[in-house]
C-alpha positions as CSV (number, residue, x, y, z in Angstrom):
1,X,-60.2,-67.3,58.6
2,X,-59.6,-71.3,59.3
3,X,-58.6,-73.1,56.3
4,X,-61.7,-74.4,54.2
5,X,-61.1,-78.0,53.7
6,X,-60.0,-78.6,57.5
7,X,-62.7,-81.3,58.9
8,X,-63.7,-82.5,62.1
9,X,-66.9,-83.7,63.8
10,X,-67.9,-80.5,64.3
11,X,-67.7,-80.1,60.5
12,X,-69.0,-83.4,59.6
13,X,-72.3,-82.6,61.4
14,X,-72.6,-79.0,59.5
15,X,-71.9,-81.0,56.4
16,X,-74.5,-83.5,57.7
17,X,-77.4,-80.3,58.1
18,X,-76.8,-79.8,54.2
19,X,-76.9,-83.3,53.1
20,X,-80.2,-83.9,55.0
21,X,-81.6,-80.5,54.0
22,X,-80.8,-81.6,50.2
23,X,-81.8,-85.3,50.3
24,X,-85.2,-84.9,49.4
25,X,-85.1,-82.4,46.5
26,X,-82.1,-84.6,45.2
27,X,-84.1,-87.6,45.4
28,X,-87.1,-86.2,43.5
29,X,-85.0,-84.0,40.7
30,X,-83.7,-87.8,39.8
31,X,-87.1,-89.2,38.9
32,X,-88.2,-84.8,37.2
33,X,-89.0,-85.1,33.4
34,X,-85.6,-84.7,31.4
35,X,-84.5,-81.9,29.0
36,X,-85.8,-83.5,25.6
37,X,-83.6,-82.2,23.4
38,X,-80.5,-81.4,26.2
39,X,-80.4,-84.8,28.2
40,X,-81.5,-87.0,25.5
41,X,-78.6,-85.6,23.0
42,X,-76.3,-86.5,26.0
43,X,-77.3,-89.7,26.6
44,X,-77.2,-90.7,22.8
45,X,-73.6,-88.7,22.1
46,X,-72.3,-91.4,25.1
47,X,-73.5,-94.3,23.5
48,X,-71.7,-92.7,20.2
49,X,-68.4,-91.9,21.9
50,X,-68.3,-96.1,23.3
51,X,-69.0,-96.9,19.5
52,X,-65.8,-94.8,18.7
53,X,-67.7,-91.5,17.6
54,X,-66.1,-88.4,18.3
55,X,-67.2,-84.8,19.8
56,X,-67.3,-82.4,17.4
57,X,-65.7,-84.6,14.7
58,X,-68.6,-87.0,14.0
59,X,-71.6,-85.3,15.8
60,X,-72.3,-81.4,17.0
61,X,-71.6,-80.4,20.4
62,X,-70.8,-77.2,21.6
63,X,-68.6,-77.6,25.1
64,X,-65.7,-79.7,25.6
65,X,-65.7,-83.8,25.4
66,X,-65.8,-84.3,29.3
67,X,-69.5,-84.4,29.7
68,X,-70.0,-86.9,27.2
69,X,-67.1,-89.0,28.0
70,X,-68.0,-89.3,31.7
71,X,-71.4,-90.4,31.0
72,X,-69.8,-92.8,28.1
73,X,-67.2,-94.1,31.1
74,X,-70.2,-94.5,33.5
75,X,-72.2,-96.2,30.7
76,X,-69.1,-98.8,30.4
77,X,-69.4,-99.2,33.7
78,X,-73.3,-99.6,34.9
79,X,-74.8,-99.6,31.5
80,X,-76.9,-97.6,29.4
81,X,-79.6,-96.1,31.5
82,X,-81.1,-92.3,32.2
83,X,-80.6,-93.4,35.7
84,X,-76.4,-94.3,35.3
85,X,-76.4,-90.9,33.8
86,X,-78.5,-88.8,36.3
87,X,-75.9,-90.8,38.7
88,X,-72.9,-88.7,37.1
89,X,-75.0,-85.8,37.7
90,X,-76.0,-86.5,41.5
91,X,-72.0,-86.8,41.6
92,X,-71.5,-83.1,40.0
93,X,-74.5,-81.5,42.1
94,X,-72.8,-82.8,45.2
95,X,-69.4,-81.6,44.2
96,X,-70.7,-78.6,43.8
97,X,-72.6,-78.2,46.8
98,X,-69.7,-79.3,48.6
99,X,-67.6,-76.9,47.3
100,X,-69.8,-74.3,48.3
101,X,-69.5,-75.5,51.4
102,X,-65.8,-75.6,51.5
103,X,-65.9,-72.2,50.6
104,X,-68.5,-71.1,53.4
105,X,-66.7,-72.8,56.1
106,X,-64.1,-70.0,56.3
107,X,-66.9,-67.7,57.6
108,X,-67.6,-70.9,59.8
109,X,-69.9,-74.3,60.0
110,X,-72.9,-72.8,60.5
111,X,-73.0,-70.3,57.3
112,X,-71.2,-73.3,55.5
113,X,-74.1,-75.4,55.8
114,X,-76.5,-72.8,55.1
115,X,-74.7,-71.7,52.2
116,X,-74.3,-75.2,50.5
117,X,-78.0,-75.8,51.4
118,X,-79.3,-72.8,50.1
119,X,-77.2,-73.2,46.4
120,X,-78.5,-76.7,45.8
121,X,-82.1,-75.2,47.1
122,X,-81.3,-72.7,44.0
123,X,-80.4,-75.5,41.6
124,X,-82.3,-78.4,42.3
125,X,-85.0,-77.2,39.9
126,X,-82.6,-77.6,37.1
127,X,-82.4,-81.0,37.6
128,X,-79.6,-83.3,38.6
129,X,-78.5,-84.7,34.9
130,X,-74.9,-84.7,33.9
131,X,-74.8,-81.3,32.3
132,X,-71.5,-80.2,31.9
133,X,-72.3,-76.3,33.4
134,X,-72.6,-77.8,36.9
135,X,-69.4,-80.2,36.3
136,X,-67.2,-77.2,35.0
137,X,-69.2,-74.8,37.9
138,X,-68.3,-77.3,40.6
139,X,-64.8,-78.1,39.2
140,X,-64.3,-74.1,39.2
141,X,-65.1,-73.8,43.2
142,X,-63.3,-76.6,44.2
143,X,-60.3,-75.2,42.5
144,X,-60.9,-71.8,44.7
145,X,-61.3,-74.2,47.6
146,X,-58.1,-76.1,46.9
147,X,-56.0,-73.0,45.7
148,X,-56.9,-71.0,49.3
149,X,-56.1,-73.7,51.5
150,X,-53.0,-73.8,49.8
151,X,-52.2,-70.5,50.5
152,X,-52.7,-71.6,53.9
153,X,-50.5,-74.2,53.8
154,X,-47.3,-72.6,52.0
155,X,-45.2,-76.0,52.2
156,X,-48.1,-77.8,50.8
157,X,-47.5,-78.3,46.9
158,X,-50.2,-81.2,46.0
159,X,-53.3,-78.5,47.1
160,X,-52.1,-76.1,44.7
161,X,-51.5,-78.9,42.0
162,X,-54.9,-80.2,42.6
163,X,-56.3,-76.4,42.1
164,X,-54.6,-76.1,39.1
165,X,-56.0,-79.8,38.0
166,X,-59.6,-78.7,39.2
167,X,-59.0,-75.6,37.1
168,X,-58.6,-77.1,34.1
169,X,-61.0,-79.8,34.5
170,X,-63.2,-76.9,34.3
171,X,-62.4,-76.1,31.3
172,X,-62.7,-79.6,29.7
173,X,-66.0,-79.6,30.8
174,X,-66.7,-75.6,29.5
175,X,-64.4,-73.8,27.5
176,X,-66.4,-70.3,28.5
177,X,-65.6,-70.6,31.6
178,X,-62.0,-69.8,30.5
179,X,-62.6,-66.4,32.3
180,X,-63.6,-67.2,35.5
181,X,-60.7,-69.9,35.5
182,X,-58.1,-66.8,34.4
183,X,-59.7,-64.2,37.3
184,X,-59.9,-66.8,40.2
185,X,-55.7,-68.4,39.1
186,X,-54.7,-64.9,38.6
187,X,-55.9,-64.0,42.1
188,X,-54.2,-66.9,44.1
189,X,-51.0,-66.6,41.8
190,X,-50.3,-63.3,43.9
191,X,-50.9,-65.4,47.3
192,X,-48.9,-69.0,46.3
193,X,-44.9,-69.2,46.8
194,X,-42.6,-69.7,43.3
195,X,-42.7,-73.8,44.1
196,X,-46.8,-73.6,44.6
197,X,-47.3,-71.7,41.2
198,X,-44.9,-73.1,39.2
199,X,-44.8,-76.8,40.6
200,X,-48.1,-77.0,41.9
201,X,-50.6,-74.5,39.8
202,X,-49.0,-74.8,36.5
203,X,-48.3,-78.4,37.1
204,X,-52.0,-79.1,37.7
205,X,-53.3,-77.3,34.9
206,X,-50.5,-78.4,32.4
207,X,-52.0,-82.1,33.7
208,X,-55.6,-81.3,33.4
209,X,-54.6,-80.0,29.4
210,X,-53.5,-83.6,28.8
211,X,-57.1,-84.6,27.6
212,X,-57.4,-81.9,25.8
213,X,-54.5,-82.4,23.4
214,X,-55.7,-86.1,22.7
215,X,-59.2,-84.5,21.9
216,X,-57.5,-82.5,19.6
217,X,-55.5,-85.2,18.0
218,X,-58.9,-87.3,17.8
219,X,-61.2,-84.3,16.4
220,X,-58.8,-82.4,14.6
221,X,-58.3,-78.3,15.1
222,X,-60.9,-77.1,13.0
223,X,-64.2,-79.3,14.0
224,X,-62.8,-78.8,17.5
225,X,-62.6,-75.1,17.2
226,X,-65.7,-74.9,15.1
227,X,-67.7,-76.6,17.7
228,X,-66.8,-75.0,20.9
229,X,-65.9,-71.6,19.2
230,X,-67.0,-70.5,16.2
231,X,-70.4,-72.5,16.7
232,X,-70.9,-72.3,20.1
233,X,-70.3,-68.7,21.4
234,X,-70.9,-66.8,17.4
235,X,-73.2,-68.4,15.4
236,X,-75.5,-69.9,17.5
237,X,-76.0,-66.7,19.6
238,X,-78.2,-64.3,18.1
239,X,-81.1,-67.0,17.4
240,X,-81.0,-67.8,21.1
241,X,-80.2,-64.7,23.0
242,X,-82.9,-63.2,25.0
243,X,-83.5,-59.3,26.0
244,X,-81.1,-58.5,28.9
245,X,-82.7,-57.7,31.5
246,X,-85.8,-59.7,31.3
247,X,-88.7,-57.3,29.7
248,X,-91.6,-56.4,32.8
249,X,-94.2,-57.1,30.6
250,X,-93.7,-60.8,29.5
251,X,-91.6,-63.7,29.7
252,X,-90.0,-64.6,26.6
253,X,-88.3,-67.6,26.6
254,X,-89.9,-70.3,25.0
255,X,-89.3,-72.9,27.2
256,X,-90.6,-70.8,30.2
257,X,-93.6,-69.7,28.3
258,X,-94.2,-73.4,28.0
259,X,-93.0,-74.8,31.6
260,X,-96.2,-76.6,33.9
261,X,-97.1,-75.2,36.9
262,X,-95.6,-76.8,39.5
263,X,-97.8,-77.7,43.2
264,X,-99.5,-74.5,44.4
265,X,-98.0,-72.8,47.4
266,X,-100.4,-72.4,50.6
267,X,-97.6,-70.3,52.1
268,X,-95.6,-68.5,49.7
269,X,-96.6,-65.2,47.6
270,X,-97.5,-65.7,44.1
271,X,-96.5,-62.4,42.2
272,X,-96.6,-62.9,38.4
273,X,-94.1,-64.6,37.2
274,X,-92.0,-62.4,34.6
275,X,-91.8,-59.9,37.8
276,X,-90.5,-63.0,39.6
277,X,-87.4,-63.4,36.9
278,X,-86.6,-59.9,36.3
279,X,-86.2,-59.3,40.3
280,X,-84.7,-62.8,40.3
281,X,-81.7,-61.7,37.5
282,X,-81.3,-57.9,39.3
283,X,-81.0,-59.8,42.6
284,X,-78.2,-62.3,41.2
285,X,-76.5,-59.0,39.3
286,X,-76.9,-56.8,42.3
287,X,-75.2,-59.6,44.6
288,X,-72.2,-59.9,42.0
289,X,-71.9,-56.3,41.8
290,X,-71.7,-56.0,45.9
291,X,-69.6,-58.9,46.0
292,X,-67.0,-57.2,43.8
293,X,-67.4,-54.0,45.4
294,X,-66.4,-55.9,48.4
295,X,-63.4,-57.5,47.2
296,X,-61.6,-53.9,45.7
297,X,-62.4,-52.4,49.4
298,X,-60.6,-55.9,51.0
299,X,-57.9,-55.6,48.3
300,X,-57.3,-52.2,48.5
301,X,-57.4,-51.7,52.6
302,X,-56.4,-55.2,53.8
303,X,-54.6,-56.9,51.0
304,X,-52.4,-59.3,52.9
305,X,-55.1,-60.4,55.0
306,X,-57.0,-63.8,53.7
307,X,-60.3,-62.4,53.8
308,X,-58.9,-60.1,50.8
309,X,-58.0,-63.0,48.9
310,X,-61.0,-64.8,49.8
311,X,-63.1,-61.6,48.7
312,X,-61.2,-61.2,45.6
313,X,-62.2,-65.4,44.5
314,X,-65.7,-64.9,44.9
315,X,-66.1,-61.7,43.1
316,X,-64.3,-63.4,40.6
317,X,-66.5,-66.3,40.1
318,X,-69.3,-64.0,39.9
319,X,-67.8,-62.3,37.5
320,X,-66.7,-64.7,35.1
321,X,-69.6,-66.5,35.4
322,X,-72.3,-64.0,35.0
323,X,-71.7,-64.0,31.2
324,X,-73.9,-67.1,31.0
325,X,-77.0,-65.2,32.2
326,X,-76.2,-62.2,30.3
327,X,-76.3,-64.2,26.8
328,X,-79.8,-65.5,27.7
329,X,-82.1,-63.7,30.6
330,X,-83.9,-67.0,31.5
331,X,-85.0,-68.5,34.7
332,X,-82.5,-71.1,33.5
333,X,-79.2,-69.4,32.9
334,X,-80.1,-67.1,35.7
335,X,-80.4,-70.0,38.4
336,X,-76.6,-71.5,36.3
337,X,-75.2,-68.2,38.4
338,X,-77.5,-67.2,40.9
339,X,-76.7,-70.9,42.3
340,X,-73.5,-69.6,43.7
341,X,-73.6,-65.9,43.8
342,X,-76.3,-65.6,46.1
343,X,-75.3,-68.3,48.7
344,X,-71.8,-66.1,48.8
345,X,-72.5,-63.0,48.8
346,X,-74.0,-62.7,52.3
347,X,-71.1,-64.4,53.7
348,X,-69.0,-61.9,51.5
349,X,-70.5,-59.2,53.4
350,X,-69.9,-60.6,56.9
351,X,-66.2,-60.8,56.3
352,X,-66.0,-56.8,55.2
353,X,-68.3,-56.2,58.6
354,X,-65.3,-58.3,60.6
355,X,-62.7,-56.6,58.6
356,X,-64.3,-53.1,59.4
357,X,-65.1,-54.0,63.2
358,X,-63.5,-57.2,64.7
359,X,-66.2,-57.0,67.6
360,X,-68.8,-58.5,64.9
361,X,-67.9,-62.7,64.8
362,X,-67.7,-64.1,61.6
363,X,-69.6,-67.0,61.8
364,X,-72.8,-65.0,63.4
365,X,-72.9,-62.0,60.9
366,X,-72.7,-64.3,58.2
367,X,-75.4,-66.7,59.2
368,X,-77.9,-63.8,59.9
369,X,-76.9,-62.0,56.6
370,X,-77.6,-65.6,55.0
371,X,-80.6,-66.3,56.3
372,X,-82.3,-62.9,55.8
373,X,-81.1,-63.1,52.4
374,X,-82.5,-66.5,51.8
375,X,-85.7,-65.4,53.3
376,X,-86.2,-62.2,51.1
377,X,-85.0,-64.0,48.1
378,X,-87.9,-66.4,48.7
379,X,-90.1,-64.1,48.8
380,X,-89.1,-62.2,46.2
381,X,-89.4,-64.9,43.7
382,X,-91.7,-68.0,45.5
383,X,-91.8,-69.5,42.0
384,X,-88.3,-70.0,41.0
385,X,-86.9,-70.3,45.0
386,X,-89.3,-72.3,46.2
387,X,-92.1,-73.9,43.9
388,X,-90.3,-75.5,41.8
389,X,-88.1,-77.0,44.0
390,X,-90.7,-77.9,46.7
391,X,-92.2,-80.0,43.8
392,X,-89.1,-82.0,43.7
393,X,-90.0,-82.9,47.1
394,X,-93.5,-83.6,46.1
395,X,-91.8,-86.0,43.4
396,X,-89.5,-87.7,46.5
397,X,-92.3,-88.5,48.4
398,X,-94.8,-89.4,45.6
399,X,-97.2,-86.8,46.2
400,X,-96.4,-85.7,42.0
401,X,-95.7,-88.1,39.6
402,X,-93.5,-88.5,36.4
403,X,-94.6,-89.9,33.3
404,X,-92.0,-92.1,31.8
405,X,-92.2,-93.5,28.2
406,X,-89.9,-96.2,26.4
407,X,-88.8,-99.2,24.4
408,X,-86.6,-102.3,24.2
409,X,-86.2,-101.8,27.7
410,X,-85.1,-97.9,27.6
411,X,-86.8,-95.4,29.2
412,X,-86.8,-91.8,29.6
413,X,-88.8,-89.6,31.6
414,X,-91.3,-86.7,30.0
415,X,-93.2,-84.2,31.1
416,X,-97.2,-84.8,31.2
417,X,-98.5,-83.7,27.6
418,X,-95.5,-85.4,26.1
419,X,-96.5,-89.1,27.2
420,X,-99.5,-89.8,25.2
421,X,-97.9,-89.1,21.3
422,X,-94.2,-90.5,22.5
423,X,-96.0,-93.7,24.0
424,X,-98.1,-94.1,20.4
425,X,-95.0,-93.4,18.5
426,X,-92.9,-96.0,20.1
427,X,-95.5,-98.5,20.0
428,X,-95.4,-98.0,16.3
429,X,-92.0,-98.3,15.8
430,X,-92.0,-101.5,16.7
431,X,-93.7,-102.4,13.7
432,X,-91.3,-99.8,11.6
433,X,-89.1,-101.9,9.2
434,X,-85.9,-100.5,9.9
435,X,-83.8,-100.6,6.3
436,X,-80.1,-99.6,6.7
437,X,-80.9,-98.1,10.8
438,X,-80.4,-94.8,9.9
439,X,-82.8,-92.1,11.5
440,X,-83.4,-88.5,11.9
441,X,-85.2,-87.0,14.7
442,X,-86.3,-83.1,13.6
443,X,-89.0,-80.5,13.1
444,X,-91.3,-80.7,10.7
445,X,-90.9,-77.5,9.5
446,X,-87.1,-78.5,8.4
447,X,-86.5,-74.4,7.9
448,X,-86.2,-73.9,11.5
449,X,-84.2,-75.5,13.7
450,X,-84.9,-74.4,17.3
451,X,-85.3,-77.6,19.5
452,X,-86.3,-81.4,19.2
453,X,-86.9,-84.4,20.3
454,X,-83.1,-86.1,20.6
455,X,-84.3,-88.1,23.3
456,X,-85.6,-90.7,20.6
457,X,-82.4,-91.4,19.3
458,X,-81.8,-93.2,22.3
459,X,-84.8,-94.9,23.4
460,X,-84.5,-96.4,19.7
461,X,-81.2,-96.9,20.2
462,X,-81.0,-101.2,20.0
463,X,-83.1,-100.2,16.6
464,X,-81.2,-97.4,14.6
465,X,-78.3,-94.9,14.9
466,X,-78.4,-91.1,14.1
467,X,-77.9,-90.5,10.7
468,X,-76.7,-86.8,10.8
469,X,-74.0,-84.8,12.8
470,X,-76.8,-82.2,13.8
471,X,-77.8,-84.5,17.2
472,X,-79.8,-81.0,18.4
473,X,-81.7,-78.6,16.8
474,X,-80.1,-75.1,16.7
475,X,-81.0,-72.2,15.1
476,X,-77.9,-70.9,12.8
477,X,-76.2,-73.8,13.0
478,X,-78.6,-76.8,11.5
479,X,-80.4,-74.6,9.6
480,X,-77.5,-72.3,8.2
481,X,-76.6,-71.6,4.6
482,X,-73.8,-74.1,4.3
483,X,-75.6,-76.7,6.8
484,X,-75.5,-80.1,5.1
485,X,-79.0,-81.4,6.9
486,X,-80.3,-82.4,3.6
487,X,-77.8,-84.3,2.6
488,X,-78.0,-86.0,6.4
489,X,-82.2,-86.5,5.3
490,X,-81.6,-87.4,2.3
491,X,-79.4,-90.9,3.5
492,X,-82.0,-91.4,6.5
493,X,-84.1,-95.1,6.6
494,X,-86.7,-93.3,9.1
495,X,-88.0,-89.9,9.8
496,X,-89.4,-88.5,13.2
497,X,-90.3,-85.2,12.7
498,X,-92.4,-83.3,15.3
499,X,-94.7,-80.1,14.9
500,X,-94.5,-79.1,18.6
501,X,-91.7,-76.9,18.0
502,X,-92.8,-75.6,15.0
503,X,-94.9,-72.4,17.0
504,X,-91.4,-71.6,19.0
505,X,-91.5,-67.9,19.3
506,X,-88.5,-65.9,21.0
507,X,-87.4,-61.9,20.4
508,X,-84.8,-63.6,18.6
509,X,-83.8,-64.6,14.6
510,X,-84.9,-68.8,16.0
511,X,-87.8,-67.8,13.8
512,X,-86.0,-67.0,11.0
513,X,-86.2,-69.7,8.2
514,X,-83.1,-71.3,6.9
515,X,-82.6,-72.9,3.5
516,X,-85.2,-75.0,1.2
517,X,-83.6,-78.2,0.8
518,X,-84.0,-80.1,3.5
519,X,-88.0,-79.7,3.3
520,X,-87.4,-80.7,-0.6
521,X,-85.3,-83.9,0.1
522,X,-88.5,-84.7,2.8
523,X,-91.2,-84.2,-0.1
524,X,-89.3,-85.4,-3.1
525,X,-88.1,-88.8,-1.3
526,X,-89.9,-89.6,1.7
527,X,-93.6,-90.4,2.3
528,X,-95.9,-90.3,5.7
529,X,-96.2,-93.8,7.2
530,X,-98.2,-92.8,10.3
531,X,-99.3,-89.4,11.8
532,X,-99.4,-89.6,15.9
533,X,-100.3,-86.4,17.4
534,X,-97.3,-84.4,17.1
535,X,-95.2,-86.8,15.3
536,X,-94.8,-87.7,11.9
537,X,-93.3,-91.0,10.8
538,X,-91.8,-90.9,7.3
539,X,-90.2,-94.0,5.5
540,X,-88.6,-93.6,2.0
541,X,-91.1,-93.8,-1.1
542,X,-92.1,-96.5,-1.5
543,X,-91.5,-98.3,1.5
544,X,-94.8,-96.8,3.1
C-alpha cells in the first residue's frame, strides 16, 4: 500500500472530486436550524470561558474543555457569532473528511475520494457546528493516518509525534474515546521502531496531556472527574439510553419522533422510517463486525504485511467507537459511527480480496465494493442517506429556508414552529427590566429535566448571564436528589421556562420526576409576567 499522506496532482484532483462533491451540503448545513439545547449551550459556555468561567468548575459539561475553548479562542478572534462557531465546525468536518480520505488513499485516489465523499454525505445531516464528537472523531483518524505513514517512514520521528499529539487531542476533545485511542496506539506500537514509540508516540501524547493538566489545576479533580465521569458516562445514562437495537415497531427517541420532514424524494424509496434506522444501525454493526473479522484474518495470515496493520486500525476505530451508538440507538449516534465505518469497510474488504488474490487491483475492487455499498445503503435507508442531506442542498441553493430569530444583534437559527414564540419572547425582553442580570432558561415542569432552550442564554447575552451551573437540561443530573437547581432559581432576576419539553417521552427514567423544590422556589417567589406560546416569563414577586 503507498503511504496515505503522500500527495501529488494526481491526489490533489481526487481530493478536489470530494471537496466539490461536499461543497454544497456543507454550504447549506451552515445556514440548518441549530441544536437548541446542544449548540446554544456551546456557544454560551464560550462566551463564559473568555469571562474566566471554567468547564466543569463553574458550569456543567460533560466532555473535555477543548470544544468550548476553541469556540472561546475563535470568538477572541472573529467575535461572538453562530457563524464564527459553525466556522470551527466546518474546520473539524473537513478534518475529518480529510482524514478519511488519507485513510482511503492506501486502497488508491479513486476509493479515497469516494470514501471521504461518502462519510461527509453520512454526516452532513448532523450539522456542521463545533461539536466536540466530530473534533475528537477527526483527531482520532488523523492520528491513524499519521501513525501508518510513520510506519512507513521508520526514520521519520515527527509523524509518529504528531500521531501521538492527534491522539491525545482526541481525548481533550472526548474522554470516551479513550478506547478507540488505546486499540488504534496499541496497534501501531507493534509496527513503530523504540525511537518512534518512545520519542515520537509517547512524546506526542505526553504533549497533547499538557492541556489537560492545566484543566485540572483550573477545575480541580473532583468537578473535573464528576463532569466527564461520574456525570457523563453513570448518571446521566439510564434517563437517556434508548432500546439497543432500535424496536421494529416505533421510533423512540424524542428528538426523532419530533424531527420535520425534510423535501420529498421523487427518486428515492420511502420505507417507514423506524425500518429505515433499525436497518441503518444493523448495517453500521454488521460493517464493524466484517471489518474486524477482516483485520484477525490480515493479522493472523499476513501480519507483517501493511494491509494487516491497516486492517487492524480500522477495525479498531470501529470498535472503539461503536459504544456511542450502543448507549443510544438513534439516527443521531448511529450516523456519529456509521460516518466512518461504512465509508471503510468496503475498502477493508478490497484489501483481504488483494491479500487473498494479487490478480484483483486494489484501487478497482475497492471502488466497486464502495460504490455498491453506497448505492444499497441508499436505498436501504433514503431518509437518513439521502433526504436529509439532499435538503442541505435544498438550503445551499435556497430552494428551503431557515428561520432565524434574535436580539441585540445575535442571532441563531431555529427550526420552523420554533420562530413564532422565540421571536415574541425576545421582543418582550426588551421591555424586561433586568435587576441583578441573572437568568435561568428551563422547563416549566422543574421536575424533569430532559432538554431546553440554552440557546437563549446567548441571544440575551449583552442583557444577563446564566445564573446556574446546570447550562443544559439533563435528566439525573439537574434534576437529581442532591441537585442544587433551586437554589440556582431561587437567586435568578428572570425566568424562561418553556412547556415544549414538558410531553418528552422516551423508554427511559427522562420521565421520571426529580425533587419538589425547584417548582416551590418558582411558586413561592416568582410570578408570571407574560405567557408567549410556549414560554413563560417570570420576574420575582413583586416586580411583575
Amino acid at each position: 500500500m503507498s503511504g496515505s499522506l503522500r500527495f501529488d496532482l494526481r491526489t490533489a484532483v481526487a481530493a478536489t472530486f470530494a471537496v466539490v462533491a461536499l461543497a454544497l451540503p456543507v454550504a447549506g448545513a451552515f445556514r440548518q436550524p441549530g441544536a437548541p439545547m446542544e449548540e446554544g449551550k456551546l456557544l454560551i459556555a464560550a462566551e463564559l470561558v473568555l469571562e474566566g468561567k471554567v468547564p466543569h468548575e463553574d458550569f456543567e459539561h460533560f466532555y473535555g474543555p477543548a470544544d468550548v475553548w476553541a469556540v472561546a479562542a475563535a470568538f477572541a478572534v472573529g467575535g461572538r457569532s453562530v457563524d464564527v462557531e459553525r466556522a470551527v465546525g466546518v474546520v473539524y468536518f473537513a478534518l475529518l473528511v480529510g482524514s478519511v480520505f488519507a485513510l482511503g488513499r492506501r486502497l488508491g485516489r479513486v476509493p479515497a475520494a469516494l470514501a471521504a465523499a461518502a462519510a461527509g454525505w453520512i454526516m452532513v445531516p448532523f450539522g456542521v457546528h463545533a461539536y466536540s464528537w466530530t473534533a475528537g472523531l477527526a483527531l482520532l483518524l488523523l492520528a491513524v493516518a499519521l501513525a501508518l505513514s510513520a510506519i512507513d517512514r521508520p526514520a521519520n520521528l515527527h509523524l509518529a509525534a504528531g500521531a501521538g499529539a492527534a491522539a491525545g487531542l482526541a481525548l481533550l476533545f472526548r474522554a470516551d474515546l479513550v478506547l478507540a485511542v488505546g486499540l488504534v496506539l496499541a496497534v501501531v506500537w507493534t509496527r513503530l521502531t523504540p525511537a518512534q514509540r518512545l520519542r515520537g508516540l509517547v512524546g506526542g501524547v505526553a504533549t497533547a496531556a499538557v492541556p489537560y493538566l492545566v484543566h485540572l489545576a483550573m477545575a480541580g479533580f473532583d468537578d473535573m472527574w464528576r463532569g466527564m465521569i461520574t456525570d457523563s458516562l453513570f448518571r446521566l445514562r439510564d434517563g437517556r439510553a434508548l432500546p439497543m437495537p432500535p424496536p421494529a415497531r416505533d421510533l423512540t427517541a424524542w428528538l426523532d419522533l419530533s424531527a420535520p420532514e425534510p423535501t420529498p424524494s421523487p427518486i428515492l424509496p420511502d420505507h417507514a422510517r423506524v425500518l429505515q434506522l433499525r436497518l441503518f444501525f444493523w448495517m453500521t454493526v454488521f460493517a464493524i463486525v466484517a471489518t474486524v473479522a477482516f483485520a484477525v484474518w490480515a493479522w493472523v495470515r499476513r501480519r507483517a504485511s501493511r494491509d494487516a496493520t491497516w486492517l487492524a486500525c480500522i477495525a479498531a476505530i470501529g470498535v472503539g467507537t461503536a459504544s456511542q451508538m450502543l448507549q443510544r440507538a438513534d439516527a443521531t449516534h448511529v450516523r456519529f459511527v456509521a460516518c466512518v465505518v461504512l465509508p471503510l469497510a468496503p475498502l477493508a474488504f478490497a484489501a483481504v480480496v488483494h491479500l487473498l488474490d494479487a490478480k484483483f487491483p486494489r484501487s478497482a475492487t475497492a471502488t466497486e465494493a464502495l460504490v455498491l455499498s453506497m448505492v444499497a445503503l441508499l436505498l436501504a435507508v433514503p431518509f437518513y442517506a439521502g433526504r436529509l442531506a439532499g435538503t442541505t442542498v435544498g438550503r445551499a441553493v435556497g430552494r428551503v429556508q431557515t428561520a432565524t430569530v434574535g436580539i441585540d444583534g445575535r442571532s441563531f437559527p431555529v427550526i420552523d414552529p420554533l420562530a413564532p414564540d422565540a421571536t415574541a419572547l425576545l421582543g418582550r425582553m426588551e421591555t424586561v427590566d433586568r435587576g441583578g442580570g441573572k437568568l435561568f432558561v428551563g422547563p416549566q415542569d422543574l421536575r424533569l429535566a430532559n432538554y431546553s432552550d440554552s440557546f437563549l442564554y446567548f441571544l440575551l447575552g449583552e442583557r444577563f448571564r446564566p445564573v446556574s451551573f446546570f447550562l443544559e437540561s439533563n435528566p439525573g443530573i439537574a434534576n437529581a436528589d442532591d441537585s442544587h437547581l433551586a437554589d440556582d432559581i431561587a437567586r435568578a432576576d428572570v425566568l424562561i421556562l418553556s412547556k415544549e419539553y414538558d410531553n418528552w417521552d422516551e423508554p427511559n427514567t427522562s420521565r421520571r420526576p426529580g425533587p419538589e423544590a425547584p417548582v416551590r422556589v418558582v411558586a413561592e417567589r416568582f410570578c408570571v409576567l407574560a405567557e408567549l406560546g410556549r414560554y413563560q416569563i417570570l420576574l420575582p414577586a413583586g416586580r411583575c
